[in-house]
N, CA, C and O atoms as a GROMACS GRO file, in nm:
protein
  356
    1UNK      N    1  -0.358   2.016  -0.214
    1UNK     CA    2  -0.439   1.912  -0.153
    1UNK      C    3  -0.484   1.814  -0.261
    1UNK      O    4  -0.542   1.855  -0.362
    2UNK      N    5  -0.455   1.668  -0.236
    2UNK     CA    6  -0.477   1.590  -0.291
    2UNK      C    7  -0.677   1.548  -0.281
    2UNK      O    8  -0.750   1.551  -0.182
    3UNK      N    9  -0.722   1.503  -0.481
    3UNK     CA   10  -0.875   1.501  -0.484
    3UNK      C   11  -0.864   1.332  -0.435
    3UNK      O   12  -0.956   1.276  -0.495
    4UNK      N   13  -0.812   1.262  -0.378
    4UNK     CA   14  -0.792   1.136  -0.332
    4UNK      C   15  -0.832   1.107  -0.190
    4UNK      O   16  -0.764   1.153  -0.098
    5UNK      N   17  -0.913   1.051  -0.171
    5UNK     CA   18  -1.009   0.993  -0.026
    5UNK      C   19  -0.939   0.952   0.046
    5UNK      O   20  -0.869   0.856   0.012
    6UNK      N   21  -0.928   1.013   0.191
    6UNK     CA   22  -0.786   0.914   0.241
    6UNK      C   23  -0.840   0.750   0.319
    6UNK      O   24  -0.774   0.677   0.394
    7UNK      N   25  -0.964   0.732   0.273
    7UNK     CA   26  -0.997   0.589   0.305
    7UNK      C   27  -0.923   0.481   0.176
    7UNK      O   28  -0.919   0.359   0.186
    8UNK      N   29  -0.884   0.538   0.090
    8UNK     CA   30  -0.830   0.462   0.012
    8UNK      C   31  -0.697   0.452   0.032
    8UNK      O   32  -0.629   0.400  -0.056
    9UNK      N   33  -0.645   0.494   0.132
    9UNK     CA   34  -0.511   0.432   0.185
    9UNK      C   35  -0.542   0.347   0.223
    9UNK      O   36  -0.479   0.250   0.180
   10UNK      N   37  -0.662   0.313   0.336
   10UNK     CA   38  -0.635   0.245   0.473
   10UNK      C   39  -0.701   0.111   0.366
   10UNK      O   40  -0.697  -0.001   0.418
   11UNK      N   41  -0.745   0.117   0.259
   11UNK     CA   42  -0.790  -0.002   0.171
   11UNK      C   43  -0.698  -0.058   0.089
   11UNK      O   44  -0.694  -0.173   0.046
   12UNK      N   45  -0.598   0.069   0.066
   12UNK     CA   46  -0.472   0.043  -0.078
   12UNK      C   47  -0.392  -0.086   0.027
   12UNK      O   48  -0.392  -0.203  -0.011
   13UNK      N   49  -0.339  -0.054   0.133
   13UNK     CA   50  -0.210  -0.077   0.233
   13UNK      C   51  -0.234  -0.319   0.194
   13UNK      O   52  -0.167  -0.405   0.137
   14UNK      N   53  -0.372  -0.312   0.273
   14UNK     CA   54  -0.423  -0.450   0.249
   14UNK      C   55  -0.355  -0.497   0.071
   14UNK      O   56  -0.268  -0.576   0.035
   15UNK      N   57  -0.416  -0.435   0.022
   15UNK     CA   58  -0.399  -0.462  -0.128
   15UNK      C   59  -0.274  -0.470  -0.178
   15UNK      O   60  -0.265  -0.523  -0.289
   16UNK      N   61  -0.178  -0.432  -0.129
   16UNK     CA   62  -0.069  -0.400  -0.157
   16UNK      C   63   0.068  -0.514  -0.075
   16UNK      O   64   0.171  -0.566  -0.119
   17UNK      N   65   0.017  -0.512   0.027
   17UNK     CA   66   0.038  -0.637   0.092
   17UNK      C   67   0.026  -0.778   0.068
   17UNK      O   68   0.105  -0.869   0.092
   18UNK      N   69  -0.080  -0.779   0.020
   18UNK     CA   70  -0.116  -0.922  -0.016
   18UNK      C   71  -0.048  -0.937  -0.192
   18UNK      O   72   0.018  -1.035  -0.227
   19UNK      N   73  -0.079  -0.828  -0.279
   19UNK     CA   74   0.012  -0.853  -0.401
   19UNK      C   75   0.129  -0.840  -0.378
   19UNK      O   76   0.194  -0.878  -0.475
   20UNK      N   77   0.178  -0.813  -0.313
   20UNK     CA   78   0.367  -0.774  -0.281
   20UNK      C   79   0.398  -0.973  -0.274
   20UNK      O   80   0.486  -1.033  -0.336
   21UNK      N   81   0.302  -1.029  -0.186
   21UNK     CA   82   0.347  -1.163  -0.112
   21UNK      C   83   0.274  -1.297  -0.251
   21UNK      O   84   0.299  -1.418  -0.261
   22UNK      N   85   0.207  -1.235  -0.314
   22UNK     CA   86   0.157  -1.346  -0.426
   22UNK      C   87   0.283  -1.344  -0.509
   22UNK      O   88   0.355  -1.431  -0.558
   23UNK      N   89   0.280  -1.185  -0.504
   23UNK     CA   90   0.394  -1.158  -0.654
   23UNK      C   91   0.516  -1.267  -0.605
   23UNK      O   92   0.545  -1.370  -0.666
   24UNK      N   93   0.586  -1.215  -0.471
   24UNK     CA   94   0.705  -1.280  -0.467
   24UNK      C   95   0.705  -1.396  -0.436
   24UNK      O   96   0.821  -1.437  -0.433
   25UNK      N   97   0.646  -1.458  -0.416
   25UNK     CA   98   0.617  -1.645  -0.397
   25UNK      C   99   0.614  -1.682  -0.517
   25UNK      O  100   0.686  -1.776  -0.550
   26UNK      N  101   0.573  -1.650  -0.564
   26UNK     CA  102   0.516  -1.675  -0.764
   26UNK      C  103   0.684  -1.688  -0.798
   26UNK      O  104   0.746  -1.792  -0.818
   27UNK      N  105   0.728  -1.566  -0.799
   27UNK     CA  106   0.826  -1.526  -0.910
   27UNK      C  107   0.958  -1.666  -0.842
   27UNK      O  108   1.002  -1.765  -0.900
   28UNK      N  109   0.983  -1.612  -0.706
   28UNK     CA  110   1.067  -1.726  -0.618
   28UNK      C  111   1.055  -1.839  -0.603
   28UNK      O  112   1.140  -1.913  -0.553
   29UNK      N  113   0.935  -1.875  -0.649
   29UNK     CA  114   0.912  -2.055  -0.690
   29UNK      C  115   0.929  -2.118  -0.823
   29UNK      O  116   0.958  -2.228  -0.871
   30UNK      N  117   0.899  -2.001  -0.857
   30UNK     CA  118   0.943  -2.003  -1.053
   30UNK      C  119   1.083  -1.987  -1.018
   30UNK      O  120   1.124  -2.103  -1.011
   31UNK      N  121   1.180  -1.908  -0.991
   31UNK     CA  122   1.279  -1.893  -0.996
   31UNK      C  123   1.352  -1.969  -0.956
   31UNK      O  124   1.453  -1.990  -1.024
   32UNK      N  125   1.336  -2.030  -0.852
   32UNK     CA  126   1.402  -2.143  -0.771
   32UNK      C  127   1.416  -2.285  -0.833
   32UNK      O  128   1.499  -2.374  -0.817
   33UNK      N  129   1.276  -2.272  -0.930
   33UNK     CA  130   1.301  -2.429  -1.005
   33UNK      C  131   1.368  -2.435  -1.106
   33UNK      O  132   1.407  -2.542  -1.154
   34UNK      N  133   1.402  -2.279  -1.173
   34UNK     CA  134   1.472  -2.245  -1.272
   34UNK      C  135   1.636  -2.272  -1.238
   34UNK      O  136   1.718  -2.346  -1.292
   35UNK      N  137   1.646  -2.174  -1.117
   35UNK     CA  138   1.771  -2.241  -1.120
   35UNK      C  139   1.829  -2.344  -1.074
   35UNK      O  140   1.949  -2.344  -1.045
   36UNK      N  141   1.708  -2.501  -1.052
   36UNK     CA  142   1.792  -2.632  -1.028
   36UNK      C  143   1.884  -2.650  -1.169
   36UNK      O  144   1.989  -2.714  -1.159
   37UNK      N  145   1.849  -2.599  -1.290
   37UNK     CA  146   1.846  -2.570  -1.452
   37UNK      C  147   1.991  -2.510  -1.459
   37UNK      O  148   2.083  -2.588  -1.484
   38UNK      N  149   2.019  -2.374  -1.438
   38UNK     CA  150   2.108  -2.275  -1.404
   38UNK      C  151   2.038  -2.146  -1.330
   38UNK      O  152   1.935  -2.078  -1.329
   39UNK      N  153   2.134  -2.157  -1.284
   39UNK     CA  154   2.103  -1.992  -1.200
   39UNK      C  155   2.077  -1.860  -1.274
   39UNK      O  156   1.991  -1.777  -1.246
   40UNK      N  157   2.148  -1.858  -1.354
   40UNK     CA  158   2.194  -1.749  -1.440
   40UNK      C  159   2.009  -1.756  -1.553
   40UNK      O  160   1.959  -1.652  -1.594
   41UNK      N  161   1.958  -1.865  -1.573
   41UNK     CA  162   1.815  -1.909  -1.667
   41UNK      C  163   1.756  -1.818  -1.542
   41UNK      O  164   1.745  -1.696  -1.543
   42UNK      N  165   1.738  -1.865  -1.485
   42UNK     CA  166   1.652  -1.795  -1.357
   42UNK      C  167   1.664  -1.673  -1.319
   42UNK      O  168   1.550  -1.633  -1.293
   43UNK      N  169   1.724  -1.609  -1.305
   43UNK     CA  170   1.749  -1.470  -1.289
   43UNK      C  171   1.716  -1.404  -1.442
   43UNK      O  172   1.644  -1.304  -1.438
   44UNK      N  173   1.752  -1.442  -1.557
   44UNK     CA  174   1.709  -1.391  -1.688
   44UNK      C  175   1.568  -1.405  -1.706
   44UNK      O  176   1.497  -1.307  -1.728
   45UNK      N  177   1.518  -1.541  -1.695
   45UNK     CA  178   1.376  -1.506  -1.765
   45UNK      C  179   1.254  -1.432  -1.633
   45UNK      O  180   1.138  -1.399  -1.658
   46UNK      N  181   1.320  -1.420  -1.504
   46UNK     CA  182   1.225  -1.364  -1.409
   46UNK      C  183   1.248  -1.217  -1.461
   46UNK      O  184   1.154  -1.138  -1.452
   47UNK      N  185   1.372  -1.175  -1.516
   47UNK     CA  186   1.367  -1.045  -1.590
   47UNK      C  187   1.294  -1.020  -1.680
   47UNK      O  188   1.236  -0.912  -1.697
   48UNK      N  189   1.285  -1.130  -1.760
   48UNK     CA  190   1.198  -1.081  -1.948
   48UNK      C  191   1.038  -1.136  -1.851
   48UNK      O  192   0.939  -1.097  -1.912
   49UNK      N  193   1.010  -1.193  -1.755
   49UNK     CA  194   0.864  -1.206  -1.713
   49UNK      C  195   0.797  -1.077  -1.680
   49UNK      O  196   0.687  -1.036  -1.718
   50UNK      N  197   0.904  -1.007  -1.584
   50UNK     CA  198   0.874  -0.831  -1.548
   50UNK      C  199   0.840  -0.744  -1.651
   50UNK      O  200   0.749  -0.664  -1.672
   51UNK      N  201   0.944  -0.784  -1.712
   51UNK     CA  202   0.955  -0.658  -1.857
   51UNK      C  203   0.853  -0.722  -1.942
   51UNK      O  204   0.832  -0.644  -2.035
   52UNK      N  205   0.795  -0.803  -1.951
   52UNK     CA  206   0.683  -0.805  -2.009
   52UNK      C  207   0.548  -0.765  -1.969
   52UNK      O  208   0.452  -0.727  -2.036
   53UNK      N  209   0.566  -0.786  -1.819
   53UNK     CA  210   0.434  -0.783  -1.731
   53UNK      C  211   0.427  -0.591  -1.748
   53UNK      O  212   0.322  -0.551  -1.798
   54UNK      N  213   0.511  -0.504  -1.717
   54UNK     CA  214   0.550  -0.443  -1.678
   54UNK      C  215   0.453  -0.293  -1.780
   54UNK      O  216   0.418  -0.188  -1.727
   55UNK      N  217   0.435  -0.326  -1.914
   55UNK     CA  218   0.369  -0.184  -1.982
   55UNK      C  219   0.218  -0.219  -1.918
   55UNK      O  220   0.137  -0.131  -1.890
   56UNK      N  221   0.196  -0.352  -1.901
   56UNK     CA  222   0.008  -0.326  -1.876
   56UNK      C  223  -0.042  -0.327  -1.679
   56UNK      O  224  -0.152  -0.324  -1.626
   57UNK      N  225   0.099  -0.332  -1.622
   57UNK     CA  226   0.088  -0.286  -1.490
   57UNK      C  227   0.103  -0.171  -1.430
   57UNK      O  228   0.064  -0.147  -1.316
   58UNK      N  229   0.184  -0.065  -1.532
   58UNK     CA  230   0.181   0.030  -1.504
   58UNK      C  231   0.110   0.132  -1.606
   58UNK      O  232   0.154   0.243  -1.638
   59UNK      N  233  -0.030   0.062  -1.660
   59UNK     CA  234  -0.166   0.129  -1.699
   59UNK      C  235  -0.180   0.173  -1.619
   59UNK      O  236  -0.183   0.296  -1.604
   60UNK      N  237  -0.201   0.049  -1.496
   60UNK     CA  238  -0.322   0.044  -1.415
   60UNK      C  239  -0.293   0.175  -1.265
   60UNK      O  240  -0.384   0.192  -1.183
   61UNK      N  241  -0.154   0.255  -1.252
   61UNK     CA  242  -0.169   0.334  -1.189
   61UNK      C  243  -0.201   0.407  -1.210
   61UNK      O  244  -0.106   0.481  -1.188
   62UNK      N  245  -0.327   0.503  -1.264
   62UNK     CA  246  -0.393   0.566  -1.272
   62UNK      C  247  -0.551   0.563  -1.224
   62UNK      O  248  -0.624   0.662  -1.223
   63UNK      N  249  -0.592   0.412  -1.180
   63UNK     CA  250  -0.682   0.371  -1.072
   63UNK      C  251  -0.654   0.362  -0.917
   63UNK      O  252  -0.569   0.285  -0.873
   64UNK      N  253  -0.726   0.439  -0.842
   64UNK     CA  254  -0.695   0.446  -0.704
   64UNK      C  255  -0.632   0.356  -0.622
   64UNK      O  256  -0.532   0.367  -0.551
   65UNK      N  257  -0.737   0.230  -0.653
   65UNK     CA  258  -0.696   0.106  -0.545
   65UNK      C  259  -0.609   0.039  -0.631
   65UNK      O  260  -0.511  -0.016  -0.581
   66UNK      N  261  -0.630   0.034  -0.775
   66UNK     CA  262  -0.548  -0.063  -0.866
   66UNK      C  263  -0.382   0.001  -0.870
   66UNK      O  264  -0.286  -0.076  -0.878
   67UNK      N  265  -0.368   0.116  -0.864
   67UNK     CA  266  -0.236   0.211  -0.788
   67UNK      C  267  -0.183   0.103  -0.658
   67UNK      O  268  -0.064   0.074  -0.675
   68UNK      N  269  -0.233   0.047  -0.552
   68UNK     CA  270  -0.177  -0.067  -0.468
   68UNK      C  271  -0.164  -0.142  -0.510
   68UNK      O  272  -0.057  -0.181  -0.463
   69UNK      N  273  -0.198  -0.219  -0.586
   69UNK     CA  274  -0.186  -0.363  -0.655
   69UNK      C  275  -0.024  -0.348  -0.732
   69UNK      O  276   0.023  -0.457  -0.764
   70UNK      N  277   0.054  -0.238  -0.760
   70UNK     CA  278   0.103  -0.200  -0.866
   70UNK      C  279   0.203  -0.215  -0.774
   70UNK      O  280   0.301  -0.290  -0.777
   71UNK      N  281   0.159  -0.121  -0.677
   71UNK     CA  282   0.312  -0.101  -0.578
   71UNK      C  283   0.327  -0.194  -0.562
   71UNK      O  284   0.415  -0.239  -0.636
   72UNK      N  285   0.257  -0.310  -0.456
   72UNK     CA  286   0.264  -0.432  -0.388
   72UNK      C  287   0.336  -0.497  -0.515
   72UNK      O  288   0.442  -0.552  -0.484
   73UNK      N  289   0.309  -0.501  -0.625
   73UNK     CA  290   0.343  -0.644  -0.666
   73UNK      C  291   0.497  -0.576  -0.738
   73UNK      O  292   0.582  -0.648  -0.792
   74UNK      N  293   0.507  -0.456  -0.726
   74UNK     CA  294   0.656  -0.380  -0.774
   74UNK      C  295   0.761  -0.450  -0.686
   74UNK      O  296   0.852  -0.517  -0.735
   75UNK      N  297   0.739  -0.428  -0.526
   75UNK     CA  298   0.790  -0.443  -0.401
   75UNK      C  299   0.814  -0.616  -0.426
   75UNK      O  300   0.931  -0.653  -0.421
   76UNK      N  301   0.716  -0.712  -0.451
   76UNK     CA  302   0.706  -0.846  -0.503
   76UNK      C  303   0.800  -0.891  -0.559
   76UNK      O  304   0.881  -0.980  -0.534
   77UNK      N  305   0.779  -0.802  -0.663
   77UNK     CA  306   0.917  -0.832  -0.769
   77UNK      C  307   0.989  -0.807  -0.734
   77UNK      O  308   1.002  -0.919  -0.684
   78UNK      N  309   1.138  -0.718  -0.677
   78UNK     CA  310   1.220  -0.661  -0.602
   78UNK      C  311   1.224  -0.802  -0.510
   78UNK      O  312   1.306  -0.879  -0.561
   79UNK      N  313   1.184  -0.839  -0.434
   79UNK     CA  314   1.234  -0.918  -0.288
   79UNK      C  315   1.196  -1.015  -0.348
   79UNK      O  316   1.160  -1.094  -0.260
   80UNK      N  317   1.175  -1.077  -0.483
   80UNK     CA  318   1.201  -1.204  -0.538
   80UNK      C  319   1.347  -1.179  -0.572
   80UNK      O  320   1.454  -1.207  -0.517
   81UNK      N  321   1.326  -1.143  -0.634
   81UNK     CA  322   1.518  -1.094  -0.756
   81UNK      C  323   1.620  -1.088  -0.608
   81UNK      O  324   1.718  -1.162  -0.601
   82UNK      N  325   1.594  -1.018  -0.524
   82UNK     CA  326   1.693  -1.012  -0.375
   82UNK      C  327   1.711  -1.129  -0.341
   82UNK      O  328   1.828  -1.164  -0.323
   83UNK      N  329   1.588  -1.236  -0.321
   83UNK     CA  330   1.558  -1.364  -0.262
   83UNK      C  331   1.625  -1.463  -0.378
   83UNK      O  332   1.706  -1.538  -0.323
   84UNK      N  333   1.618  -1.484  -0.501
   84UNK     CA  334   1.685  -1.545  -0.605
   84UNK      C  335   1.788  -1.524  -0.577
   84UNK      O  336   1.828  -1.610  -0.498
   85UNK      N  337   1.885  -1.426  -0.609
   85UNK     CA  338   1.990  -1.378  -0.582
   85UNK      C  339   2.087  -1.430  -0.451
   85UNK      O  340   2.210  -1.440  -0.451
   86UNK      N  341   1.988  -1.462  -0.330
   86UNK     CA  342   2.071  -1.496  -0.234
   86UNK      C  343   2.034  -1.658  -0.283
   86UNK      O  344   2.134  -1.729  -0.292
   87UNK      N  345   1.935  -1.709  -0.308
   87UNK     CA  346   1.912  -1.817  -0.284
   87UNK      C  347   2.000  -1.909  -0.415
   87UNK      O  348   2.039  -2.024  -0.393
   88UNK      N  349   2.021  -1.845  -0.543
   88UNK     CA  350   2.029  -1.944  -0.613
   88UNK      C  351   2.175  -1.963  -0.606
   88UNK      O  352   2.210  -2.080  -0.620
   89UNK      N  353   2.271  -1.874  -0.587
   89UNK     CA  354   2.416  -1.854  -0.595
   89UNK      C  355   2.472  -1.959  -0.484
   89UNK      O  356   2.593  -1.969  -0.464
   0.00000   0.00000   0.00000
C-alpha cells in the first residue's frame, strides 16, 4: 500500500494536463518556426532543448504534485516531436 493520498491524483490529473498542453504548444511553435529555417534545425535543437531541460525535471519527481507536472510536460514533449514530425516534412 502506497503512503500517497489518493486526493493527489484527482489534483496531479489537472496538473498534468495543463503542462502536457503548455509544454507542447511551446515546443511546436518553436519548432515550426524552426523549420521555415530547415526541418532537420528543428527537430535537432527541440532535442538538445529536452536534453537539457531534462536532469532538473526529473529532480522534481520525487514531489507529489510536482511528479504531474513531469509527466504532463514528458507527454508535451512526445506529441510535439510526433506533431513536428508530421508537420515539418
Amino acid at each position: 500500500m502506497s503512503n500517497v493520498d489518493p486526493g493527489v491524483r484527482w489534483t496531479g490529473i489537472p496538473v498534468a494536463v495543463i503542462s502536457a498542453i503548455l509544454v507542447a504548444v511551446a515546443l511546436t511553435a518553436f519548432g515550426l518556426e524552426l523549420a521555415r529555417i530547415h526541418p532537420l534545425l528543428a527537430i535537432g535543437l527541440n532535442i538538445v532543448i529536452v536534453a537539457g531541460a531534462a536532469p532538473t525535471v526529473l529532480r522534481w519527481l520525487v514531489a507529489p504534485v510536482w511528479r504531474w507536472a513531469v509527466y504532463g510536460s514528458s507527454a508535451g514533449a512526445l506529441l510535439s516531436f510526433v506533431a513536428l514530425a508530421a508537420l515539418a516534412f
